[in-house]
C-alpha angles and dihedrals in degrees: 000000000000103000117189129233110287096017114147111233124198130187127232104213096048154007092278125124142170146187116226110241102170128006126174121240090259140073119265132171108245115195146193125203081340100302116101126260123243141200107280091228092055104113105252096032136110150112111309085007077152109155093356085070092042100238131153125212121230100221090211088061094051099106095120137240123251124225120250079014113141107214114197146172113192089190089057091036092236138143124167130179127214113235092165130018129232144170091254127089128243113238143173121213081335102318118113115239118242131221108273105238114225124249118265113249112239111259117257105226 
């Protein structure tokens, strides 16, 4: 899958969702609790689409998403953010995402 800037991705094996904030030019596998995420405009297809899209959890990938979290992988080129929170991990070609750490503040001297 090769989402664009700004695409709303679901999962389909739970309520999470996220915005795309920075993909790669290339295609990658993005998961969720193991199943992969789809457009939110594909027909079947929506947050907590859960058994209507057919997917199946991997209960080892089940550590949860944060809403408003940025999840990133600067190897893979990658930043999501969480518009809705789920069960499932986020994960990209099979590793999961982490958090994305803010930035420190410079200091006031």
């Amino acid at each position: 899958m090769k989402p664009r800037v700004g695409q709303t991705l679901v999962s389909t094996v739970d309520t999470t969702t996220v915005i795309v904030v920075r993909w790669p030019d290339r295609e990658l596998e993005v998961t969720c609790g193991g199943a992969p995420m789809v457009e939110a405009r594909d027909p079947g297809a929506g947050a907590g689409a859960g058994s209507d899209a057919g997917g199946t959890a991997d209960p080892a990938q089940m550590g949860g998403s944060q809403l408003g979290k940025r999840y990133a992988d600067d190897e893979h080129g990658v930043e999501l953010l969480c518009a809705k929170p789920g069960p499932g991990t986020l994960a990209v070609e099979g590793t999961p995402l982490p958090l994305k750490s803010a930035k420190p503040l410079p200091a006031s001297d």
